[in-house]
MIZAKE-849507 format. One record per residue (C-alpha): x, y negated, z negated. Coordinates in steps of 0.25 Angstrom, whole numbers, m for minus. Each point is the difference from the previous one (the first is absolute). Layout:
R       x       y       z
R       X       Y       Z
...
//
This chain:
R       x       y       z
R       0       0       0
R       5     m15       2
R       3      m9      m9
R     m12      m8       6
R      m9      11       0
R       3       4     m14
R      m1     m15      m6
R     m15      m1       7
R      m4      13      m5
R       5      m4     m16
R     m10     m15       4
R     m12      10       3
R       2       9     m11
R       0     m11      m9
R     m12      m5       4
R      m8      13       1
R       5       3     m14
R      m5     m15      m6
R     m12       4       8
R      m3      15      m7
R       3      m5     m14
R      m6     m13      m1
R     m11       0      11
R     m16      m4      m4
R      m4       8      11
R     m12       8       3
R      m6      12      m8
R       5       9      10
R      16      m5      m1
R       0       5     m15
R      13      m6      m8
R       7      13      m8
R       2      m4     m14
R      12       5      m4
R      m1      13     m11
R      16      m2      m7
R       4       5     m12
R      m5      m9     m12
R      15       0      m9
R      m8      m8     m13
R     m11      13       0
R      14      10       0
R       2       7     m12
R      m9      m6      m9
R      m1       7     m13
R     m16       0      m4
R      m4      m2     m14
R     m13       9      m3
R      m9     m15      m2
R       5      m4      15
R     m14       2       5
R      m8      m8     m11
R      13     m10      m2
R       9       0      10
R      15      m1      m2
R      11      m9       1
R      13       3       7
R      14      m2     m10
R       6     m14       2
R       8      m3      12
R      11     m11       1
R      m5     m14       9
R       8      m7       6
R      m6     m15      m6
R     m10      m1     m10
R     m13       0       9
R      m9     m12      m4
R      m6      m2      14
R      m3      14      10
R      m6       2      12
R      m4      11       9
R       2      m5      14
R      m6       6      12
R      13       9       5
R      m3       8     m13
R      14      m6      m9
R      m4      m8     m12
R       8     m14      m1
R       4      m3     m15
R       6     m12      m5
R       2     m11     m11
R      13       0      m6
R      15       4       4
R       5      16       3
R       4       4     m14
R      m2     m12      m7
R     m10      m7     m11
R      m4     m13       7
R      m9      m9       5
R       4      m1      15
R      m6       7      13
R       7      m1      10
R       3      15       3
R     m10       9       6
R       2      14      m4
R     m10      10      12
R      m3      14      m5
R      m1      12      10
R     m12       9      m9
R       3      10      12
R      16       0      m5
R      m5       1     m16
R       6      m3     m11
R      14      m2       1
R       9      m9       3
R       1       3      14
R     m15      m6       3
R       1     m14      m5
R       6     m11      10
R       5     m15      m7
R       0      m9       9
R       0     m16      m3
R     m12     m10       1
R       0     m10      10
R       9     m13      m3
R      m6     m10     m10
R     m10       8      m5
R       0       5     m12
R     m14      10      m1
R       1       2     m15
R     m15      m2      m7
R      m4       0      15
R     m12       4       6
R      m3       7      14
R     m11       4      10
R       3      10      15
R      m4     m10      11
R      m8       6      11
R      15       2       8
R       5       8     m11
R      10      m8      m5
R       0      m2     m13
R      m3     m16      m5
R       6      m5     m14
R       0     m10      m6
R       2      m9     m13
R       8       6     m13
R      15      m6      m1
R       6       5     m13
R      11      m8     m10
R      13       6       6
R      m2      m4      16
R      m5     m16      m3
R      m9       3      12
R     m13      m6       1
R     m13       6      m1
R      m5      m4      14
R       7       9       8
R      m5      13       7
R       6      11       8
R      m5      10      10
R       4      14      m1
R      m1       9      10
R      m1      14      m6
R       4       8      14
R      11      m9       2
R       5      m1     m12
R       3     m17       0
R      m4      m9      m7
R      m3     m16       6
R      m3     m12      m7
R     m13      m8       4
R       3     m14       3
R     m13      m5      m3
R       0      m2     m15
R     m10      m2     m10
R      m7     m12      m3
R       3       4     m14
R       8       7     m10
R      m5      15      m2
R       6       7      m9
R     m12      11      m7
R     m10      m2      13
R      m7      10       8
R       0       2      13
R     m10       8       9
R      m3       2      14
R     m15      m6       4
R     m10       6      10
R       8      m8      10
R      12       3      m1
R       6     m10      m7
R       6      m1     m15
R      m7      m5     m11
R      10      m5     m12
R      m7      m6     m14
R       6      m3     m13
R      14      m2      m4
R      10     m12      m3
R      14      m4      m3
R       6      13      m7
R       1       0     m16
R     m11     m10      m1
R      m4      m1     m14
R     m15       4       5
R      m8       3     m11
R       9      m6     m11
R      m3     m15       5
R     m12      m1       9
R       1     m15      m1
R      15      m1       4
R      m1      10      10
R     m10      m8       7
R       8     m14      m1
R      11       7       6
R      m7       7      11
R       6      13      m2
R     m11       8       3
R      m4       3      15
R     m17      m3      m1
R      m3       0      16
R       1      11       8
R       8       2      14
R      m1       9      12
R      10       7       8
R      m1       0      15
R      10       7       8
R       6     m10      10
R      m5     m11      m6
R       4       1     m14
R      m7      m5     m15
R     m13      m9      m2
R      m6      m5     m12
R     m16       4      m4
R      m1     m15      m6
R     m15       4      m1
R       2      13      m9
R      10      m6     m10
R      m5       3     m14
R       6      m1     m15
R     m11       9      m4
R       5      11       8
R      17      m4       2
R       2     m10     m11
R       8       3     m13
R     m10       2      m9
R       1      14      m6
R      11       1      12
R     m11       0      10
R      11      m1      10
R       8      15      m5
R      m3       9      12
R     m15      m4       3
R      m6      14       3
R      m8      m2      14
R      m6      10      12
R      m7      m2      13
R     m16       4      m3
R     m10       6       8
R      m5     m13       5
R      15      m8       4
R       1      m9     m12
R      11       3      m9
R      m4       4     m15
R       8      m2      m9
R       4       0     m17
R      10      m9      m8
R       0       1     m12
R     m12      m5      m7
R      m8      m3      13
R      m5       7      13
R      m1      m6      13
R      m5       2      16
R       8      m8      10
R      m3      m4      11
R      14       1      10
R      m6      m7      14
R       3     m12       2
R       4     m10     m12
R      m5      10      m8
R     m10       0     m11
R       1       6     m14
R     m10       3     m13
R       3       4     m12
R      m7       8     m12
R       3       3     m15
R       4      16      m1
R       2       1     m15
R       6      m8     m12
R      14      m3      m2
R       9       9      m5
R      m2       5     m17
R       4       9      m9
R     m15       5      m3
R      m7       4      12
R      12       1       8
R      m5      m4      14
R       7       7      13
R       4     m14       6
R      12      m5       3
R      11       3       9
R       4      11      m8
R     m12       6       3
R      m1      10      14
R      m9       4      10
R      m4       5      13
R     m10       0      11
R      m4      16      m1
R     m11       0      10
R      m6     m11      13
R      m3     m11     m10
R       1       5     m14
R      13      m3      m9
R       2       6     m13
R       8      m9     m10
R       7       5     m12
R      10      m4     m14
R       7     m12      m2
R      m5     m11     m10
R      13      m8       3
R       7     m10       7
R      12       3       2
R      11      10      m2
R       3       1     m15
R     m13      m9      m4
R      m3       4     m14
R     m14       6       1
R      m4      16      m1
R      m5       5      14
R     m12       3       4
R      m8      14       4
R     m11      m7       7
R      m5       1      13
R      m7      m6      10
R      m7       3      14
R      m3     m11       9
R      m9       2      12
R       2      m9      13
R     m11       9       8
R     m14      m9      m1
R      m4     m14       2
R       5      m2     m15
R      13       4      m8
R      m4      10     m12
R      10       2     m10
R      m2      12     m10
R      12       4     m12
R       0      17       1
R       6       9     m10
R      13      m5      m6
R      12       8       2
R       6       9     m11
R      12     m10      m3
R       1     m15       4
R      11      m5       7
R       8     m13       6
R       7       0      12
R      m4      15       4
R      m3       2      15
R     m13       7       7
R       1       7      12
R     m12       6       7
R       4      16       4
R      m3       8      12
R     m14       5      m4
R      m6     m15      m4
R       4       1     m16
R       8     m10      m6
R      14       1      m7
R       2      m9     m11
R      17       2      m5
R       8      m7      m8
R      m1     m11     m10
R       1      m5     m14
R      m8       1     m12
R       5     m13      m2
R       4     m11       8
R      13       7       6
R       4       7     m10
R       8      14       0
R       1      11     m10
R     m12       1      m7
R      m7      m8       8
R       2       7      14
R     m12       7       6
R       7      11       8
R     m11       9       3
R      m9      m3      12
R     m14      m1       1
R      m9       2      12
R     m15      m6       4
R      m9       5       6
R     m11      m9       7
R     m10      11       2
R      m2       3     m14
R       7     m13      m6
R       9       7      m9
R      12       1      m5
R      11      12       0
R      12       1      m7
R      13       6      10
R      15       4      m3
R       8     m11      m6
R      12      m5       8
R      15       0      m8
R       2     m14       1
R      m7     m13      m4
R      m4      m8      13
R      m7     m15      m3
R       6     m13       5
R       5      m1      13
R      m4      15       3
R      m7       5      12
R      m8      12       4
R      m4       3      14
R      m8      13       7
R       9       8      10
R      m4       5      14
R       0      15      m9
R      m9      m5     m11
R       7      m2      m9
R       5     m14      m8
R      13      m4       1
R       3     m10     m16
R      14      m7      m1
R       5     m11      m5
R      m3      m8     m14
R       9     m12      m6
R       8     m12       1
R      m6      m6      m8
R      m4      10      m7
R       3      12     m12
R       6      11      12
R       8      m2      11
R      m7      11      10
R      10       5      11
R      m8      10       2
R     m13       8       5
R     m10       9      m2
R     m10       9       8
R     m15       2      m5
R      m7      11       5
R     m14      m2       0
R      m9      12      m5
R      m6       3      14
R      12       4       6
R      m1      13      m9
R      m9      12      m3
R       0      13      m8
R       2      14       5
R       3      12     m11
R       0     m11     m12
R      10      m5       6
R       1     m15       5
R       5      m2      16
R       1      m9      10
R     m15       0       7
R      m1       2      14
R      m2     m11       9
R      m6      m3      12
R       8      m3      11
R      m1     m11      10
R       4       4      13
R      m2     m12      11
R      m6     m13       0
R      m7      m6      15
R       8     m15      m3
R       9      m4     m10
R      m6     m14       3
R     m15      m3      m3
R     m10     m13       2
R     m11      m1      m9
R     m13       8       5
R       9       9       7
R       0      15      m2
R      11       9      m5
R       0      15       5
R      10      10     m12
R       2      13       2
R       4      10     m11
R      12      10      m1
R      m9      10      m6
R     m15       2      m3
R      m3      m7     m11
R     m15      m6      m3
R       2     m16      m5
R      m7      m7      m8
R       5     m15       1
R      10      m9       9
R       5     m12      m6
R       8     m13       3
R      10      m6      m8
R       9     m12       0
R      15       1       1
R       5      m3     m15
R       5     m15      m3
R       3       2     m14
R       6     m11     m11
R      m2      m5     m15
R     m12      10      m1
R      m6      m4      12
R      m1       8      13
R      m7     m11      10
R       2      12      12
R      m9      10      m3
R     m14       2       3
R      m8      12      m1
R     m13       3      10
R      m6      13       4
R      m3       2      14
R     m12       7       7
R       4      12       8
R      m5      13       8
R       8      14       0
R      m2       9      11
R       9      13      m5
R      14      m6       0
R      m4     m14       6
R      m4     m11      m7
R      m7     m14       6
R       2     m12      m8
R      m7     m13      m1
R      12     m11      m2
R      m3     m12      m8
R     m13     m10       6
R       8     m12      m2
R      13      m6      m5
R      m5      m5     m14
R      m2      16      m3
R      14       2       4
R       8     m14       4
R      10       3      12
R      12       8      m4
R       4      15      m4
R      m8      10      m9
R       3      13      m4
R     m12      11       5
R      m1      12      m9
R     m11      11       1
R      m5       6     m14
R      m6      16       3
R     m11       3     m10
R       9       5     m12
R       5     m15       2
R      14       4       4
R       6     m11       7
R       7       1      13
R      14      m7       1
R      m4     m15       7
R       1      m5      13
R       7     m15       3
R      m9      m4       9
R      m2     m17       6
R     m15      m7       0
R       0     m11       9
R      14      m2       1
R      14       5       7
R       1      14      m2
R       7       8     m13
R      15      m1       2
R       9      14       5
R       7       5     m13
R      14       2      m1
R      11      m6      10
R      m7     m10      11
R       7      m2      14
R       3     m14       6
R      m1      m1      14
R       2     m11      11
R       0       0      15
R       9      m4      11
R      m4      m2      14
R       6      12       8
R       5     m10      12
R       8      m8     m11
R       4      11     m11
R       8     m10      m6
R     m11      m7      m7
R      m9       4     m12
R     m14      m7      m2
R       2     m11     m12
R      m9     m10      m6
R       2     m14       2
R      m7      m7      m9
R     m15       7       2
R       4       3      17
R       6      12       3
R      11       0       8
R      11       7       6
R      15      m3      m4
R      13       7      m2
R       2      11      m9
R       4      m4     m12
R       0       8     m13
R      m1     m10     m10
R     m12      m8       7
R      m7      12       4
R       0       8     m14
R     m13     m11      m4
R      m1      m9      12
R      m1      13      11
R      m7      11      m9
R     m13       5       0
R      m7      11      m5
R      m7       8      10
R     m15       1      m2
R     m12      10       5
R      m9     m12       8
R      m7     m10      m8
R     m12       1      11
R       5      16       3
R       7       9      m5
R       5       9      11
R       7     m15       5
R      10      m7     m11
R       2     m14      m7
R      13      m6      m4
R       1      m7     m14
R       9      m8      m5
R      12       5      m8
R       3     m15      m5
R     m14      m4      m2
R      m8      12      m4
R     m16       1       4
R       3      m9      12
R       1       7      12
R       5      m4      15
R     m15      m5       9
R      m2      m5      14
R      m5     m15      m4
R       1      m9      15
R       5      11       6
R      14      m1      m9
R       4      11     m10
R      m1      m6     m14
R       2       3     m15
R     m14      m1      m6
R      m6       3     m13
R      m9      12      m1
R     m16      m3       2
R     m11       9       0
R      m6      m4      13
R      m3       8      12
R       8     m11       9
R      11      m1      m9
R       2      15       0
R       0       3      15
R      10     m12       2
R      11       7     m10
R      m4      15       7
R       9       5      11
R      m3      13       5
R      12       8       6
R       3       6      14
R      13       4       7
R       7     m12       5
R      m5      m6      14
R      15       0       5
R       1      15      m2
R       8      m3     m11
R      m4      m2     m17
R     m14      m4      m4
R      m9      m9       3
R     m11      m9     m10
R     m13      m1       7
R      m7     m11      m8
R     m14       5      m8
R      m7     m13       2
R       1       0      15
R       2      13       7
R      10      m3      12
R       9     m10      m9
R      14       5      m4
R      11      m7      m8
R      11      m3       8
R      13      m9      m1
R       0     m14       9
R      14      m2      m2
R       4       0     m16
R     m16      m1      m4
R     m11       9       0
R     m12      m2       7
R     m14       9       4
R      m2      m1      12
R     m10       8       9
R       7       9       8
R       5      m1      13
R       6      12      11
R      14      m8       1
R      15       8      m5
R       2     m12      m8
R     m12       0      m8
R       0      15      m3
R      15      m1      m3
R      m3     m14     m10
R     m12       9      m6
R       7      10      m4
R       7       2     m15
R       8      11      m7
R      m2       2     m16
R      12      m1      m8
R       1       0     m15
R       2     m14      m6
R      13       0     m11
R      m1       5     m13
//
């Protein structure tokens, strides 16, 4: 075989392969899911009260203590908040765990933040692209401010920083992706402001952030001045700590601070009311308020709030058992407290499992106390019966600054806990939930699981349908949809819970995705099926409304160079795509991109940029150019490029989606689409050879 022959066969190998694994194609082009070895369910040694408990794994070593983490849609979990090794307040180190490598040493990758951007007390959301937006934080060590984001971009493994900053400082905000696609951040301020301690002050020095701001990609931060509030983001009762806030079933965003509730209104200046929840903070009816305080949103509209009594870490006031369920569903907000939990907690963390039921973990008996004071042992609700559960207890006390996120195998990944605080967790710690086991003999084992075999898309729009098949008969008894984790000080602002409609047909099931984007806002979901013993199957990283999940594992950069002129390499100039001469410095960022199955078909491709992830090379005035990703019809036929062997005999050629006939071509040293024409020189100027970009 040629050299030429072979360096066009690599291009279309590439693209078939992007096209197989990441295509949201018809039912009948099924996607395999992949059935590897799961190393964290290996040699597990069962206590006999794993199916009525669960158990914990024995305590691994961490990297950094994990205050913030994330599972990103690739299937690695991001952790960050302080230094590798080290006790303090600084985060600008991102430490990316492989769960398919386990635990050892050899699955975490350190790698540092963007440059003047410190992420520690951050807060972050997955924009629609799949890169990763956050923003605020800035600890003592960097002197860095708190108006600075990054985006990270999990398949690539880089981070940038945003040059649009922040109105406003936001250290402790919340950050939340809306039905649109944009970012919603509230709450926040200056970092170490006094809060709580001098209301009166706090407002004189304006250290508190009271007016929210959207995040657009392209055009940066904008203030809500309509839906600034010191009753929702103000200092009182540290209003501003971490407002706990979701997208409801109707598009506005509900939310709890502290003392108060509150529905948002995000279009246009926005709009905000507020309401009273409960009273402030006592020793005597210890109410669950506060941002020590957690909770969840454990099914479409509902929210389950639990413990605190407390404003801050180490603010001197016993915890609270109390719980509350909020209800977003009809015309008005209900709010009903439900059973209390067995102990009362500060700063422990609650995670909503596979099967619907919530995992409350960690915390303190009072404020962030150790020793006596630690609550190790979980507790599990369930919303059918609105009871509690005892589980195992973990080896190690996790309050402020720990995290807990669900994995893709069901289970929940805790970490992290300190500075400042009583322990200075390097470390982690696997639950397993008690549906992943059963008995047989008297003896407790790992139940068996149903086994999901394909997937018809990996990329859904709301109303669509979804065709799974099953590795093995297996009658199922629910589907559910559930947020990709975005976890920090008690708070996971990613996950969602909803149960989706669905048909089985033998091994086949059809299922009803989403309505609407309030019930799932654009971005990526795990989709789990529970058979009838409410054995959950391992998850699927799937994208609503958004750029498909991310390849796992290593990604290939590829660029083009015209077969006529193999001396130059396609590059960006500014937002033009160009050609120039190779170079390996200016092409690593500037001539890379990812190789994509069609964002308007999947059996053509789409090329994203390597520098500016989620914007992707489109036909605009007939030039190529860099553009942010969109979800409309036009947008994705102008950045689809469907392939067939080149027109001079020689590498391939890109026939342009949006206007059959139309192919790229080079006029010179710049790229053009131009409807085709029977002449050598055209057919030689349209024809391009793929090469990978440097490394």
């Amino acid at each position: 075989m040629s050299k030429r022959g072979g360096t066009r066969s690599a291009g279309l190998g590439l693209a078939c392969a992007f096209a197989l694994l990441l295509a949201a194609g018809p039912a009948s082009a099924q996607i395999r899911i992949p059935d590897a070895p799961d190393p964290l369910m290996a040699g597990l040694a069962i206590p006999a009260s794993a199916p009525e408990r669960g158990m914990w794994s024995a305590v691994h070593p961490w990297p950094l203590i994990a205050m913030h983490a994330v599972l990103t849609p690739s299937g690695s979990v991001l952790t960050f908040g302080a230094p590798p090794g080290a006790q303090r307040q600084d985060g600008r180190v991102f430490a990316i765990w492989d769960p398919d490598r386990g635990l050892g040493s050899g699955a975490h990758t350190l790698l540092p933040n963007a440059e003047a951007v410190d992420s520690f007390c951050a807060s972050a959301t997955t924009l629609p692209s799949g890169a990763m937006l956050i923003s605020g934080g800035a600890g003592y060590d960097s002197g860095l401010t708190s108006k600075e984001s990054a985006v990270f971009d999990p398949a690539r493994r880089t981070a940038a920083a945003v040059v649009s900053q922040l109105r406003f400082p936001r250290w402790y905000g919340t950050l939340i992706t809306l039905t649109d696609g944009r970012a919603l951040m509230a709450g926040g301020g200056k970092p170490y402001a006094p809060g709580v301690y001098d209301v009166g002050g706090s407002l004189k020095r304006g250290e508190v952030s009271m007016t929210p701001e959207i995040y657009e990609p392209g055009s940066g931060w904008r203030l809500l001045p309509r839906a600034g509030s010191r009753e929702a983001f103000g200092p009182d009762l540290n209003r501003w700590w971490y407002p706990r806030m979701w997208v409801g079933p109707r598009g506005a965003v509900f939310g709890i601070s502290s003392d108060r509730t509150w529905v948002l209104d995000p279009t246009g200046a926005g709009a905000i009311v507020t309401f009273p929840f409960k009273t402030p903070a006592n020793a005597d009816t210890r109410p669950n308020i506060g941002p020590t305080s957690t909770a969840v949103m454990y099914d479409t509209g509902r929210i389950l709030q639990v413990g605190g009594n407390g404003y801050s870490n180490g603010y001197p006031m016993p915890s609270s058992n109390r719980a509350t369920v909020f209800d977003l569903n009809g015309t008005r907000l209900t709010t009903a407290d439900v059973a209390p939990m067995t102990h009362p907690r500060q700063w422990a963390n609650a995670t909503v499992l596979s099967d619907g039921r919530v995992l409350v973990t960690g915390g303190s008996r009072y404020a962030d106390n150790d020793g006596a004071d630690a609550v190790t042992q979980a507790e599990i609700w369930n919303p059918a019966t609105r009871a509690w559960t005892l589980g195992a207890s973990a080896r190690t006390y996790r309050g402020y600054h720990s995290s807990a996120i669900l994995l893709p195998n069901g289970t929940v990944l805790t970490a992290g806990g300190g500075v400042k605080g009583p322990v200075a967790n390097l470390n982690a710690e696997i639950y397993y939930p008690p549906a992943l086991f059963t008995r047989v003999n008297g003896r407790a084992v790992p139940a068996p699981r149903p086994r999901l075999a394909t997937i018809s898309a990996s990329q859904f729009d709301y109303g669509g349908r979804a065709t799974l098949t099953l590795a093995a008969d297996s009658p199922i008894a629910r589907v559910a949809l559930i947020g990709l984790a975005s976890a920090t000080h008690s708070f996971d602002s990613g996950q969602r819970y909803q149960r989706l409609s669905f048909t089985q047909d033998g091994r086949t099931l059809r299922i009803a995705m989403p309505a609407h984007a309030a019930l799932a806002p654009p971005g990526y979901y795990q989709l789990v099926v529970l058979d009838r013993a409410g054995v959950p199957s391992r998850g699927v990283i799937l994208a609503m409304a958004a750029a498909p999940p991310q390849p796992r594992g290593s990604v290939r950069f590829s660029t083009l160079r015209p077969v006529a002129m193999p001396d130059l390499r396609m590059r960006l100039s500014g937002s033009l795509a160009g050609l120039a001469p190779a170079d390996a410095a200016a092409d690593r960022l500037d001539g890379a991109f990812l190789v994509r199955a069609g964002l308007a078909d999947p059996a053509c491709v789409s090329f994203e940029s390597r520098r500016f992830g989620g914007r992707f090379l489109r036909q605009s005035s007939r030039r190529l150019r860099l553009s942010p990703f969109e979800r409309s019809t036009a947008y994705r036929e102008d950045a689809t490029f469907c392939l067939q062997p080149g027109l001079s005999g020689r590498g391939t050629s890109y026939a342009l989606k949006a206007r059959p006939g139309t192919y790229l071509r080079a006029r010179g040293t710049q790229l053009w689409l131009d409807p085709s024409s029977a002449d050598e020189a055209y057919a030689a100027a349209a024809s391009f050879e793929t090469v990978d970009a440097p490394p």
